[in-house]
N, C-alpha and C positions, 0 to 999 in steps of 0.2 A: 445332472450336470449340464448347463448351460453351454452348446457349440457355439463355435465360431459366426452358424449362422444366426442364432440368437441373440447376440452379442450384436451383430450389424444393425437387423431390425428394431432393438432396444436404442443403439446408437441413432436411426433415423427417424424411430419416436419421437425420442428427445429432441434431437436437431427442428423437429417439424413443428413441435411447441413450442419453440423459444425464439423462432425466426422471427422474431419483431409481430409475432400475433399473425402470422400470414396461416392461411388453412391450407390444408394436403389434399389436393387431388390426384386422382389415378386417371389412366383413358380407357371409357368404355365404346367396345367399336363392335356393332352388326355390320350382316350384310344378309342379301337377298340368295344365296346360295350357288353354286356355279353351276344348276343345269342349264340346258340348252334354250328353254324359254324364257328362260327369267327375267327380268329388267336387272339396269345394272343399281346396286344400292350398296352406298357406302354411308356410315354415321361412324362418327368421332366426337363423343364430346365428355368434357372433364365432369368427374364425378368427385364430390368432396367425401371425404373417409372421413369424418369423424361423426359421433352418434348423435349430434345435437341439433338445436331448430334449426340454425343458418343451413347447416349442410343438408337437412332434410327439404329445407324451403329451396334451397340451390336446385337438388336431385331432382325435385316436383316438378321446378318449373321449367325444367332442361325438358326432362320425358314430356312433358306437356307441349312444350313448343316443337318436338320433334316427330311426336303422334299427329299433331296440329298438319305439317306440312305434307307427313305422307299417307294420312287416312283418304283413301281413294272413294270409298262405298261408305256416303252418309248413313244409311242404312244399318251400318256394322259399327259396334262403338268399339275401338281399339282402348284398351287397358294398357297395354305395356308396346314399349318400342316393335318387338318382335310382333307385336298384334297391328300393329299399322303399316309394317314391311309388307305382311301377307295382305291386307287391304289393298295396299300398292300393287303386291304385284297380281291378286286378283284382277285389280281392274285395267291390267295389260293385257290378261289373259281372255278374258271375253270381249276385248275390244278385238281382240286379234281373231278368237272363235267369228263372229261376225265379217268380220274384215282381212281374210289371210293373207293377201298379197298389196294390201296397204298398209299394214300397221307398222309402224318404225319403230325399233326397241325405244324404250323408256329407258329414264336413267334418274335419278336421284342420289345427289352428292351434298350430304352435311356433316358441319365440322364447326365444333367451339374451342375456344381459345377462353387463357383468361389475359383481358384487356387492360386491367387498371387492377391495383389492390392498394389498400393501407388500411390503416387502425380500424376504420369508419366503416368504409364501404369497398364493395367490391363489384368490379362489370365485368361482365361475359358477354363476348362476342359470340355470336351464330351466324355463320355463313351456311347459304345453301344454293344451290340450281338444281332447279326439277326441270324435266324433261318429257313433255308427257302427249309429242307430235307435235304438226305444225312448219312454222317458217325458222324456229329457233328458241331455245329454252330458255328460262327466268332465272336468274340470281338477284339475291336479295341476304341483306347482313341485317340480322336484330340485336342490339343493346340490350341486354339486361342487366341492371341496377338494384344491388343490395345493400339494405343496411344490416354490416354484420352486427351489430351491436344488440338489434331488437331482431334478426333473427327473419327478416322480411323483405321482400322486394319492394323494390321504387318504382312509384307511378312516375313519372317526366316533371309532373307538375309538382310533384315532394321536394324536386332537386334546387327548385330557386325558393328563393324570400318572398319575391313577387314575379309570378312569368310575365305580366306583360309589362314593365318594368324591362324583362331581361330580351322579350322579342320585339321591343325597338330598338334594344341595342345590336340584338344579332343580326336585324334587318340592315342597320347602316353598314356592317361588317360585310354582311351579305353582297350588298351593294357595292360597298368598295370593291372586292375580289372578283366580282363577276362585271365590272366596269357599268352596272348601271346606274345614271343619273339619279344622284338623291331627292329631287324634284320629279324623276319622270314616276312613268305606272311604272308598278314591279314587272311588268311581264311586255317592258316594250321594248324589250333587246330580245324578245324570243321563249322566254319561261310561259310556263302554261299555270300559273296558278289560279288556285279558283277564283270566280270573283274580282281577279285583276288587284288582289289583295295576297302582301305577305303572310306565312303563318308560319311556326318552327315543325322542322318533319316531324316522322311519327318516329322517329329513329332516334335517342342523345344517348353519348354513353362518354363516359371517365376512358380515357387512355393516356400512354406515356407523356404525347405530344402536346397533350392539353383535348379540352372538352371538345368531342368531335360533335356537330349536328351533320346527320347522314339522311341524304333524298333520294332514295333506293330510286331505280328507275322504272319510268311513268307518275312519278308521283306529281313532280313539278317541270318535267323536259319528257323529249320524245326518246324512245327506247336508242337511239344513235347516240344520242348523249351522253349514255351509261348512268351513274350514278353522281351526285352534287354533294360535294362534302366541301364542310366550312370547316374548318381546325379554332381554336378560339384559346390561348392559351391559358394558364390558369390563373396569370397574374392580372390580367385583364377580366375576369369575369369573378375570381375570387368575393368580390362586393355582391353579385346576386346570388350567390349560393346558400341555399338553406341548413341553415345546425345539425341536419340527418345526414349532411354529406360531407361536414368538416371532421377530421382525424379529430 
């Protein structure tokens, strides 16, 4: 006989398959433990429940980009999140063996979201700051772009018809927002870009507001600057957008 609470979770089976094709995630969250030496570690990121490519391509490249930011000891190849924790927080702990009354706790704080969904595709945001000594720690957000249809993530340049096509037009955009002369250099109001030449970050992702391009900081300004985001709505860039990323 079926309980009440089987009845629920049958009810948000159903509910979770028929939401307009949106997929189900849960939140998986470690951390570095609470003894006394430990760095401080916190991860948060959505994990797709269902058994198939997209959700497994999802989960890969979530664990991958979050192994990515806390493997401290090249040396050691971390397998699973909980294997790049202990990485981390080894490499607090022998800096600190060496150095007892220099070393500043470390800290490590990441956390995904999901940012955009429809029919098509779906972005995951990643935020993180590491902390790992120093004058003050890095934060930094990654975009990830899927196509749920085939099951695969998006390189940047999958997402238009033509990118260079669409980075003169986000150059003018750029331009406008940040008041520099469409005749002058790009970088004569202050931007550091290479070359003294435009180029689109390493950062694009689908959100609410419309397609965000994100200049994590030091990319193209000085760390006071924070981070350069362009907003670009959808109605206005809909024309360079490539078929992998139309519902």
């Amino acid at each position: 006989m079926k309980t009440p609470v089987t009845y629920l979770l049958l009810a948000v089976m159903l509910i979770s398959c028929t939401d307009n094709g949106k997929l189900t995630f849960e939140a998986a969250n470690f951390n570095a433990g609470t003894c006394t030496d430990c760095p401080q570690v916190s991860v948060s990121i959505p994990m797709a429940l269902a058994e198939d490519r997209i959700a497994t391509t999802i989960n890969t490249t979530l664990k991958e980009e979050v192994i990515s930011l806390l493997t401290f000891d090249d040396d050691v190849k971390a397998v699973d999140i909980e294997g790049a924790i202990g990485s981390f927080k080894n490499g607090f702990l022998e800096l600190k063996k060496k150095y007892p009354t220099e070393t500043i706790g470390w800290e490590a704080n990441i956390e995904g979201s999901i940012a955009y969904e429809n029919v098509r595709i779906l972005t995951v945001e990643l935020g993180s700051y590491i902390f790992t000594g120093g004058a003050h720690g890095y934060s930094a957000t990654r975009f990830l772009n899927f196509d749920k249809k085939k099951g695969v993530e998006l390189e940047d340049w999958e997402l238009f018809r033509n990118q260079k096509d669409f980075k003169r037009f986000a150059e003018t955009k750029f331009r406008i927002q940040e008041d520099i002369p469409q005749d002058a250099p790009i970088n004569s109001t202050g931007f550091m870009f290479e070359r003294n030449e435009f180029y689109l970050p390493e950062n694009i992702g689908f959100t609410q507001e419309g397609l965000q391009l994100l200049y994590n900081q030091y990319e193209v300004a000085s760390y006071a600057d924070g981070p350069i985001v362009l907003i670009l709505p959808y109605a206005e860039v809909k024309s360079y957008l490539s078929g992998k990323t139309r519902s």
